[in-house]
C-alpha positions in Angstrom: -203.3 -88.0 -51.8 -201.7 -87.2 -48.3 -199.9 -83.9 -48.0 -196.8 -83.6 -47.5 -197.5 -81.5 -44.1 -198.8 -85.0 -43.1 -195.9 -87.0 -43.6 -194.1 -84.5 -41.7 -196.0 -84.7 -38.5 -195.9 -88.8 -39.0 -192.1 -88.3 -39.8 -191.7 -86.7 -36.0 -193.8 -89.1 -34.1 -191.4 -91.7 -35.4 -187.7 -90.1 -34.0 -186.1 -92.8 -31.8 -188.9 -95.5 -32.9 -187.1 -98.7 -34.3 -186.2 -98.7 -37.8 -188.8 -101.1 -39.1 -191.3 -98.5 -38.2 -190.0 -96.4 -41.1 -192.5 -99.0 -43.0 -195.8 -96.5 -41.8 -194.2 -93.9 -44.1 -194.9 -95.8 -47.6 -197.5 -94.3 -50.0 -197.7 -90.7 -51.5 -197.4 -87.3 -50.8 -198.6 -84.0 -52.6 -195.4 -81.9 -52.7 -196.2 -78.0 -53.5 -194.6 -79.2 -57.2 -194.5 -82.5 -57.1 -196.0 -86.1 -55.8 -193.3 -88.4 -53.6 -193.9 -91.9 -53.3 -192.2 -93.9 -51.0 -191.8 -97.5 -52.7 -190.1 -99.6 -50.5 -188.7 -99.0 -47.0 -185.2 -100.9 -46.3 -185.3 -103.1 -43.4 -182.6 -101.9 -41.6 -179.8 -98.8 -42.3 -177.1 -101.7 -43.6 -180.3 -102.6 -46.2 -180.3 -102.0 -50.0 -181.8 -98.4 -49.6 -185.5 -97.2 -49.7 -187.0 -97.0 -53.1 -188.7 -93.8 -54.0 -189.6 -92.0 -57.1 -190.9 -88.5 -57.8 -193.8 -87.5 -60.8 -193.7 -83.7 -62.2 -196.8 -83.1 -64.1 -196.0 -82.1 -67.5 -198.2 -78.4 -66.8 -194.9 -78.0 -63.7 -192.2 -78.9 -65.8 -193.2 -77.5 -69.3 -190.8 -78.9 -71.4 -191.2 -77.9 -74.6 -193.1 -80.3 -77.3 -189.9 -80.2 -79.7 -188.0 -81.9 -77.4 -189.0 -85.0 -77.0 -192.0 -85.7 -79.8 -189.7 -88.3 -81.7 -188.9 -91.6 -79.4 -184.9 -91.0 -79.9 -185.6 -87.5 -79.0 -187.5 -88.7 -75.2 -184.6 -91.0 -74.5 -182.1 -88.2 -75.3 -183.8 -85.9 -73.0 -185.0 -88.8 -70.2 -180.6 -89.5 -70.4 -179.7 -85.5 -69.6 -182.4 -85.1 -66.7 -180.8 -88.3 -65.2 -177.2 -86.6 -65.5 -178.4 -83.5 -64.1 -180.2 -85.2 -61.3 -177.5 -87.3 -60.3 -175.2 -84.6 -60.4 -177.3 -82.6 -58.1 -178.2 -85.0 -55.7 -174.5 -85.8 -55.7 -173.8 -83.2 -54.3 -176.4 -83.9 -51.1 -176.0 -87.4 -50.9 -174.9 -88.8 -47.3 -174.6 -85.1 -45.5 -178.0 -86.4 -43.7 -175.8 -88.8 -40.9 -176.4 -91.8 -39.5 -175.0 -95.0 -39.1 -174.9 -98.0 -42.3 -176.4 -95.8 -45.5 -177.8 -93.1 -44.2 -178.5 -89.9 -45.7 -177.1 -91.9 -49.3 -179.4 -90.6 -52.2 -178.5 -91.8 -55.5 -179.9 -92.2 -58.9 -178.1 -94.9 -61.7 -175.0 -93.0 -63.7 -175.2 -93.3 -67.1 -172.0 -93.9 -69.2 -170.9 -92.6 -72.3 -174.0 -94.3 -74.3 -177.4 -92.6 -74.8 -180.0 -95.4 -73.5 -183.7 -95.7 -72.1 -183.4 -96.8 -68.6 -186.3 -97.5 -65.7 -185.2 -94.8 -63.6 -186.1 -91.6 -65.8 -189.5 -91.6 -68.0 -191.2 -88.9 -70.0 -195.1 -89.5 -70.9 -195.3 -88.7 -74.6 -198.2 -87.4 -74.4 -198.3 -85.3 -71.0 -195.3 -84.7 -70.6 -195.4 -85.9 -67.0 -192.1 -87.0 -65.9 -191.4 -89.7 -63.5 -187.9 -90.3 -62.1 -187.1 -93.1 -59.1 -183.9 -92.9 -57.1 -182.8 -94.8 -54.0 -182.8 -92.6 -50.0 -180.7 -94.2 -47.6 -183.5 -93.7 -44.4 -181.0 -92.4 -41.6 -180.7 -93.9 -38.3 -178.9 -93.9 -35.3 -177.9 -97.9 -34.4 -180.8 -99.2 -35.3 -183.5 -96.3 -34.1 -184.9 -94.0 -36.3 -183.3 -90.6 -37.1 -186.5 -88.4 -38.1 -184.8 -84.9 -38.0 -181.9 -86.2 -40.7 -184.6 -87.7 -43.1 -186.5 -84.8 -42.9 -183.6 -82.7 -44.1 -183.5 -85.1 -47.2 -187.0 -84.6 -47.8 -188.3 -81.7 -47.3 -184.9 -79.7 -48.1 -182.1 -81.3 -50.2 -184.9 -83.3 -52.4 -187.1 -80.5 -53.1 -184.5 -78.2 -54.7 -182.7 -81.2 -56.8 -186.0 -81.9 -58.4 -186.6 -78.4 -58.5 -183.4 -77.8 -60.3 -183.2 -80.6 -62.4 -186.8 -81.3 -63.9 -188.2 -78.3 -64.6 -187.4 -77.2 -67.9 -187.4 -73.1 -66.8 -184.4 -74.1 -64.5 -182.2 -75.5 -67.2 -179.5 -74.3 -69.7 -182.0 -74.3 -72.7 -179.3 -74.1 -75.2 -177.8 -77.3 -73.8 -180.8 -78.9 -74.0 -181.2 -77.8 -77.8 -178.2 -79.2 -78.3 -179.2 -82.8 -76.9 -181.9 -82.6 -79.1 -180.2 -81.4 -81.9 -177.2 -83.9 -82.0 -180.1 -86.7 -81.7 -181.4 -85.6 -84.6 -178.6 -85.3 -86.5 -177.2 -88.7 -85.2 -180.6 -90.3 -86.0 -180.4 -89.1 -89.9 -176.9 -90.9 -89.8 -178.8 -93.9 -89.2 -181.3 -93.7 -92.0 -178.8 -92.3 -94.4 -177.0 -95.7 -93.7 -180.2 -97.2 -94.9 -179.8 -94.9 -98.1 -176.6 -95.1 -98.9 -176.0 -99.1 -98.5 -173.5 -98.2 -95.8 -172.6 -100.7 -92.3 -171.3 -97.9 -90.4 -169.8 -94.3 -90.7 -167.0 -92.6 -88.9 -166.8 -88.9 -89.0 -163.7 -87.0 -89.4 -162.0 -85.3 -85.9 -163.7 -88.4 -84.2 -161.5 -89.8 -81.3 -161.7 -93.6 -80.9 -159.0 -94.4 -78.5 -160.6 -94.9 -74.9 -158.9 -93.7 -71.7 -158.3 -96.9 -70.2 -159.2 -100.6 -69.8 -161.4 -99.2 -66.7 -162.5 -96.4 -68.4 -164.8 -96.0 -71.6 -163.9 -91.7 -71.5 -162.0 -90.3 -74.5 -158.3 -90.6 -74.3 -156.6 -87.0 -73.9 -154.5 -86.7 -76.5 -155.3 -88.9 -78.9 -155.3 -89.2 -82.5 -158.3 -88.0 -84.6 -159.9 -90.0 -87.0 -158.8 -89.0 -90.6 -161.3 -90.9 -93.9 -159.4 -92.4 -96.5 -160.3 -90.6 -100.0 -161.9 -94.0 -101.6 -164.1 -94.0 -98.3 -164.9 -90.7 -97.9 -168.6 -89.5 -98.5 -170.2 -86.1 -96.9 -173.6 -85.6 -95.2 -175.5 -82.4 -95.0 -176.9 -82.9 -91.2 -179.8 -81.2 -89.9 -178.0 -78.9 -87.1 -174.1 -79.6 -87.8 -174.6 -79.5 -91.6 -171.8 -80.7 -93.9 -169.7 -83.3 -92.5 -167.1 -85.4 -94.3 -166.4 -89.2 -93.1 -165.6 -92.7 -93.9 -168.6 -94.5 -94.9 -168.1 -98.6 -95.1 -170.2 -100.0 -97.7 -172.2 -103.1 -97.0 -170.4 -106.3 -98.3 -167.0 -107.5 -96.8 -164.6 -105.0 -95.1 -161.2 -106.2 -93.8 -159.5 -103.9 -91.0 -155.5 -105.2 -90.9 -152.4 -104.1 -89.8 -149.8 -103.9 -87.4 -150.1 -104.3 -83.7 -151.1 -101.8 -81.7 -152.2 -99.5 -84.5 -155.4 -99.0 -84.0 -157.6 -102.1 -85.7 -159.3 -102.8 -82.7 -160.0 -99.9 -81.5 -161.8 -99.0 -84.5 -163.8 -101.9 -84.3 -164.9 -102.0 -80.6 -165.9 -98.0 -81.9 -167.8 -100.0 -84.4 -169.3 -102.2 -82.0 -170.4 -99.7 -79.6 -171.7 -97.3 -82.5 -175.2 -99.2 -82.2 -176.4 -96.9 -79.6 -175.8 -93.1 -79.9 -173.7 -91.2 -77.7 -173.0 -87.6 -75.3 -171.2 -85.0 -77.0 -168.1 -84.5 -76.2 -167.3 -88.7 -76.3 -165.5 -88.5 -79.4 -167.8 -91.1 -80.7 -170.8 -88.8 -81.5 -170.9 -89.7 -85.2 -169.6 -93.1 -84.8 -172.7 -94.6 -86.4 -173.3 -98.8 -86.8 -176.0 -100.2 -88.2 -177.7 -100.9 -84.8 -178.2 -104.6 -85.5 -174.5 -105.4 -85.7 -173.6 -107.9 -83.5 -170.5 -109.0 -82.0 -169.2 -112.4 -82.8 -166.3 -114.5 -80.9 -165.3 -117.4 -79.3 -166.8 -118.6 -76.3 -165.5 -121.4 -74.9 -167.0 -123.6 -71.8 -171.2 -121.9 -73.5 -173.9 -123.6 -73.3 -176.1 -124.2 -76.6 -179.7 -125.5 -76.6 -181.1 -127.2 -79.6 -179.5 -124.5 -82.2 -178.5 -125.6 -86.1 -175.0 -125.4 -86.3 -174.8 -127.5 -90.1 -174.2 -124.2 -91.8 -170.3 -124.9 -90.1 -170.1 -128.3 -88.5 -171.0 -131.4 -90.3 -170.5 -135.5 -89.8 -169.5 -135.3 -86.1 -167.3 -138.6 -85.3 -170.0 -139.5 -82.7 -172.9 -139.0 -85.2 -173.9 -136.6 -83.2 -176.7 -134.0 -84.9 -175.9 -130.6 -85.5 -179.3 -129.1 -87.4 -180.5 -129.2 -83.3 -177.3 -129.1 -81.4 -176.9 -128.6 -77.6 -173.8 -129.4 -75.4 -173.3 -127.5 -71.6 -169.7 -127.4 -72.6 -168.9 -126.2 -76.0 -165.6 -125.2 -77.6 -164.4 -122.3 -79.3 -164.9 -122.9 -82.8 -168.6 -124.6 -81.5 -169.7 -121.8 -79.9 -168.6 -119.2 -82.6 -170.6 -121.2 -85.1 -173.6 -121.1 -82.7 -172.9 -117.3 -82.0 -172.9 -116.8 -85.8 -176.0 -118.9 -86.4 -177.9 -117.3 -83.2 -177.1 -113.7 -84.6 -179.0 -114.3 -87.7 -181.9 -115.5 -85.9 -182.3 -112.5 -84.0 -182.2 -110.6 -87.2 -178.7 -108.8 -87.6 -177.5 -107.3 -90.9 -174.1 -107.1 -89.6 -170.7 -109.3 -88.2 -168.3 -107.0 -86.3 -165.2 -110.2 -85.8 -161.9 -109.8 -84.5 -159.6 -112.5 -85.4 -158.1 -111.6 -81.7 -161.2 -113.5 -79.7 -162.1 -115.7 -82.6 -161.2 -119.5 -82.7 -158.4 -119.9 -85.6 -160.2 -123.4 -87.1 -163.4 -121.7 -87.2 -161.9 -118.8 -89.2 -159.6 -120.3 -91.7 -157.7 -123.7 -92.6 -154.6 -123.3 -94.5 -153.2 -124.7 -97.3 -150.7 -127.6 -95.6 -153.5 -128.3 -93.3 -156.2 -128.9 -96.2 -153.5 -131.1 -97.6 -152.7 -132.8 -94.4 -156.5 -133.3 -93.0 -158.5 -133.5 -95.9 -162.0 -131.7 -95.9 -164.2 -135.1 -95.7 -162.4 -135.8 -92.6 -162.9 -132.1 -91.3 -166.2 -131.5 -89.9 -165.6 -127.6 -89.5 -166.7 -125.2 -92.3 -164.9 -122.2 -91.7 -166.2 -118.8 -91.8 -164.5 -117.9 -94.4 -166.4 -120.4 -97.1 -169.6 -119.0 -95.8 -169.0 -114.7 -95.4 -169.7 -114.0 -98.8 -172.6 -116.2 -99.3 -174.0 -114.6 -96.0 -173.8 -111.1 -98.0 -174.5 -112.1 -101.1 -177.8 -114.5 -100.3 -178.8 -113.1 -97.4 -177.4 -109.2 -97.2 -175.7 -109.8 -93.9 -172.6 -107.6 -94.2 -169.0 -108.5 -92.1 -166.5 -106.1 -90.9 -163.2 -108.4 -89.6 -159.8 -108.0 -88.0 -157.1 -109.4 -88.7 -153.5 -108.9 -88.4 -151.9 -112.2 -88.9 -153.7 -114.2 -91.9 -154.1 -113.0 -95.2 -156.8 -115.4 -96.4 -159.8 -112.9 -96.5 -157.9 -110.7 -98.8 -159.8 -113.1 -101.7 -162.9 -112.8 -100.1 -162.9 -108.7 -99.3 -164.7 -106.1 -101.2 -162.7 -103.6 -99.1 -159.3 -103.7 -97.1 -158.5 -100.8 -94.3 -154.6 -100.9 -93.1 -154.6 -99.1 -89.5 -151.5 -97.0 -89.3 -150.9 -95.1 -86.3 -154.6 -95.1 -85.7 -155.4 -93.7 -89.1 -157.0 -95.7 -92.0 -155.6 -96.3 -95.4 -157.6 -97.6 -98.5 -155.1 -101.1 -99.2 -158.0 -102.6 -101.1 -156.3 -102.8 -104.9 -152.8 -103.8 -104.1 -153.8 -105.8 -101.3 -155.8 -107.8 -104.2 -152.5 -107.8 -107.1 -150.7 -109.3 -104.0 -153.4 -112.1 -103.1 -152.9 -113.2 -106.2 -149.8 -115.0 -105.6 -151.2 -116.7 -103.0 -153.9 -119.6 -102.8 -157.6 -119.2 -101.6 -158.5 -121.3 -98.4 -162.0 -120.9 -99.3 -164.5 -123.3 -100.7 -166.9 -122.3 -103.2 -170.2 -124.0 -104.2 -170.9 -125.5 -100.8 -174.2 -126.1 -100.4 -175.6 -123.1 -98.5 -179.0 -122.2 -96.6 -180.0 -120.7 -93.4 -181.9 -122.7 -90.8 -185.6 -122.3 -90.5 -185.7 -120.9 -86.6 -188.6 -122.6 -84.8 -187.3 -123.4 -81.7 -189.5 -123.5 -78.4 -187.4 -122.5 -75.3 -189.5 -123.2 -71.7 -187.7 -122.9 -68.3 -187.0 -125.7 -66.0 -189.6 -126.1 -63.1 -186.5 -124.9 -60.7 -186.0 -121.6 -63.0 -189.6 -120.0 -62.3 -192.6 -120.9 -60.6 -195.8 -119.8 -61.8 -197.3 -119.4 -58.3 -194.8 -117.5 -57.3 -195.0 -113.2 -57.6 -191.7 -113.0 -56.2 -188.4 -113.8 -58.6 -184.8 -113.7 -56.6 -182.9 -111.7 -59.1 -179.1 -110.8 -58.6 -177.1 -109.2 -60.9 -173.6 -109.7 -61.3 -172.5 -106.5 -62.8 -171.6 -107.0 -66.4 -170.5 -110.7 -66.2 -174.2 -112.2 -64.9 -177.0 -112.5 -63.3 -178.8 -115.1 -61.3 -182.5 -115.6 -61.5 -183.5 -117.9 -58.3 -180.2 -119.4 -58.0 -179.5 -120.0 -61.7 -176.9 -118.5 -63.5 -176.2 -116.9 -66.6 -172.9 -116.1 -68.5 -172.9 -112.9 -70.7 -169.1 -111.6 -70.2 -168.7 -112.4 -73.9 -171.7 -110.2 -74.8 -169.7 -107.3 -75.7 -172.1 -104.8 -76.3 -174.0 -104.8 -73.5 -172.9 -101.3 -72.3 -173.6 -101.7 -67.9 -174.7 -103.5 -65.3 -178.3 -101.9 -65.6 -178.8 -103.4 -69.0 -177.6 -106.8 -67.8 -180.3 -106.7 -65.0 -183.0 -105.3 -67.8 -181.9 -108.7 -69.2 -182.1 -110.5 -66.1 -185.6 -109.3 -65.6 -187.0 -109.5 -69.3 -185.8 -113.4 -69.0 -187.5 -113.3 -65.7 -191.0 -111.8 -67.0 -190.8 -113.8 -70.1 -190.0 -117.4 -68.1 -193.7 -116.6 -66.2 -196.0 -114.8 -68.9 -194.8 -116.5 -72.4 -192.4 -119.1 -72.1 -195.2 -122.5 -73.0 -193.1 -124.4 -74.7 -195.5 -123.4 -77.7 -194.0 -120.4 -78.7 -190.6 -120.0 -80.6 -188.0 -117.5 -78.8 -188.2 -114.9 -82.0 -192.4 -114.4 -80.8 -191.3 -114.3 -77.3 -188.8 -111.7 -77.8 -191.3 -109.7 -79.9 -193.9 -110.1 -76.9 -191.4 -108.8 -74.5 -190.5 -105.3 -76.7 -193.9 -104.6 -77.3 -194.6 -105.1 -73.5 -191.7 -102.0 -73.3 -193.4 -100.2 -76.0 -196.6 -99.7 -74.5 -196.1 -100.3 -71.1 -192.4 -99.3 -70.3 -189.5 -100.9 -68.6 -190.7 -100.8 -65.3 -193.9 -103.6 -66.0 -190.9 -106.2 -66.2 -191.1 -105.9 -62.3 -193.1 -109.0 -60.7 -193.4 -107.3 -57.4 -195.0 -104.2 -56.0 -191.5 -102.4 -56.6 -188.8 -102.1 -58.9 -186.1 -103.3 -56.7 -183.2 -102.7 -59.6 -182.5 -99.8 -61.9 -182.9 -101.4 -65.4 -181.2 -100.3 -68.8 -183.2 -101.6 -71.9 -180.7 -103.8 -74.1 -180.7 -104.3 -77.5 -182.9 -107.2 -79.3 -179.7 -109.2 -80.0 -178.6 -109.1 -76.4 -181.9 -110.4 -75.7 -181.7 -113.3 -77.9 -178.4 -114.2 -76.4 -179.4 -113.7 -73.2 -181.9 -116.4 -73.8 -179.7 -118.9 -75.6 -177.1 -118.5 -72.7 -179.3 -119.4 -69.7 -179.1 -123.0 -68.4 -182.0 -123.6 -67.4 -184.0 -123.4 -70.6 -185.0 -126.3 -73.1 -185.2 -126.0 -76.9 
């Protein structure tokens, strides 16, 4: 290990040298507290910046056991020491000058969600913690600026590493409270298990978000009040007793007026798979954390998926138990979303009739009568949702604010008023009455055996090759070696850096599993055991891990996969 003394004295010989000599600095350094490596070296000062990343022993930082001996617990903790480190090196960042990014030092921001990402890890069993960041090296033109880098080094990094990973330098109580409101939001989870319930929303919780652009709580806003008939109380670890509206598994209908609030409680319901900070208003907003969005997704692509549970006798004969079109419609591609979310094992629909294709949904009354059903080749959704619960224990939550028709179908109906629920379920029902059911029943039902066998196109990956070309497109792509994939319409996928943990576990998966002879469910479970044991950062197929990567859910996964073009079935 070369001391940091060393890199010092090489740091001088190099003031005035041409950038690219900034290379001879790569390696590691024995800080008096710490190791620095220096990954990657930009090319010029205009480059992506430097990679580098920084290991505290677990003896220097001494976090206590209790904090991160449960996995939730880790990520909790790995999520504050990222905040705190970005905050502090915020603070520093660019006051080294230079010309293009110097004197930049930056680490990834989380948002309002709770999740494991590459750039902070915390050895379960040392306790050694390991956090990578990018350095801007400063320059002047294109010379080297040694004097300016040294400040970043050997002063401004020294005291935010100082300050931010070492647990004697902390608030303790603050990082008690992380701990304790991941415990408590981790006994929601099983007591959703327990109780038979989809989700929970606490009392005082504050759904509305600040803005289109902005995921922060809206000041102001109205707090979340349970309906009596809903209402159910659980005796948390740390907060104790706290009342809430628990929504049973089965078939829950959200309605009412526009603007009112049935939206946003279900985009808090979507989002409520992953825990969140205090102080989001979503804390004990808790979803079963296999729900998946469903919608319309015009324009998809769908590979060799068995879409007969909802489309049937095609005018062109064309079959639908192994279906694939580059171009698909809505109500196609909402059937395909439907059929794909049960393959990657989800217990629960979270549907808004807002983004949903109407003909996939429902078919009224005049139009049964108009088109009969033999010439229809659409089942809707609506002949299928209790089946889905009732064979298969895969629970719905829907919106709707302009048809009726799943009143019949609905074990419970919410009304939104003014962003507070109301319990509508019995008179909603007298009224239905009076109304016909635009539901089929006794259609033949049975989910399709999943054995399908994706493997890339000889232009996606090649095997020889160490080096993938991976660009993310923030949250609406990415492209893996000039081939795109679509997932704006994955709603759940919180940020960019779980798009390009996507990206890469597609990547990693095209050159290690994809064979054509295994089907996408044993991939999938190849590529989380590969986290498990070996962490986010193995997904990297060079020497460096040139993006900060967010760890996505298995259903994102599974769609990432079906949406990429460039893979058979």
């Amino acid at each position: 290990m070369t001391p940091a003394a060393q890199l010092k004295t090489t740091l001088q010989s190099l003031h005035r040298k041409s950038y690219p000599a900034y290379k001879s600095l790569q390696g590691s350094y024995r800080f008096p507290h710490y190791i620095l490596a220096i990954d990657h070296v930009q090319g010029d000062p205009f480059a992506a910046p430097s990679k580098l990343h920084v290991e505290v022993s677990g003896d220097v930082s001494s976090f206590p056991k209790f904090l991160y001996d449960t996995k939730a617990k880790r990520i909790a903790l790995q999520d504050f020491l990222t905040r705190k480190m970005g905050f502090l090196i915020g603070r520093v960042s660019h006051r080294a000058a230079g010309s293009g990014k110097s004197g930049l030092i930056s680490i990834s921001r989380p948002g309002q969600e709770v999740l494991e990402r590459s750039c902070m890890s915390i050895d379960p069993v040392s306790g050694t913690i390991l956090a990578r960041f990018e350095v801007g090296f400063p320059a002047n033109g294109r010379s080297i600026n040694a004097p300016e880098l040294a400040k970043i080094l050997f002063d401004f990094l020294p005291e935010c590493v100082e300050k931010s990973l070492s647990f004697r330098n902390l608030n303790e109580k603050a990082l008690n409270a992380v701990a304790k409101l991941c415990e408590d939001q981790e006994f929601i989870r099983e007591e959703l298990k327990k109780r038979k319930l989809a989700a929970f929303v606490a009392d005082g919780s504050l759904l509305p978000r600040l803005s289109g652009v902005s995921d922060k709580p809206m000041e102001g806003g109205i707090s979340f009040v349970s309906p009596d008939s809903l209402k159910i109380t659980l005796d948390l670890p740390h907060k104790g007793k706290l009342c809430g509206m628990g929504i049973p598994e089965g078939i829950t209908l959200i309605v009412g007026g526009g603007f009112h609030g049935k939206s946003t409680l279900l985009e808090a319901l979507e989002m409520g798979v992953y825990n969140h900070i205090a102080g989001d208003g979503r804390e004990f907003v808790i979803t079963d954390n296999s729900g998946v969005k469903l919608r319309a997704e015009d324009s998809r692509s769908i590979a060799g998926t068995d879409i007969s549970l909802f489309i049937n006798h095609l005018p062109n004969g064309k079959d639908t138990k192994a279906f694939s079109t580059g171009d698909a419609s809505g109500s196609t591609s909402q059937a395909a979303n439907v059929v794909e979310g049960i393959e990657s094992g989800s217990r629960l629909f979270l549907i808004d009739e807002d983004t949903s294709a109407t003909n996939f949904m429902i078919r009224d009354e005049l139009m049964q009568q108009v088109v009969s059903n033999e010439e229809e080749p659409i089942t809707p959704f609506i002949s299928r949702v209790r089946a889905f619960y009732e064979n298969d224990h895969i629970s719905s939550v829907l919106v709707a604010g302009s048809s009726g028709a799943y009143f019949h179908v609905a074990d419970h109906i919410i009304q939104m008023k003014e962003y507070l629920p109301f319990d509508i379920t019995e008179i909603a029902k007298i009224k239905a009455k009076d109304f016909p059911t635009l539901h089929s029943e006794g259609l033949p039902y049975a989910l399709p055996v999943f054995t399908r066998r994706p493997k890339p196109h000889r232009d996606f990956s090649d095997p020889k090759r160490d080096l993938v070309k991976i660009k993310v497109m923030g949250t609406d792509g990415f492209l893996i070696n000039k081939n795109t994939t679509d997932v704006r319409c994955l709603e759940q996928l919180a940020d960019a850096e779980q798009v390009a943990g996507l990206a890469y576990l597609l990547a990693y998966a095209a050159k290690h599993f994809m064979d054509g002879k295994r089907t996408l469910t044993e991939i999938v479970d190849l590529l989380e055991k590969q986290i498990e044991t070996k962490g986010l950062a193995s997904l990297s197929t060079g020497s460096y891990l040139s993006d900060n990567l967010c760890r996505p859910r298995r259903q994102e996964i599974f769609a990432g996969f079906n949406r990429c073009r460039t893979l058979t079935f």
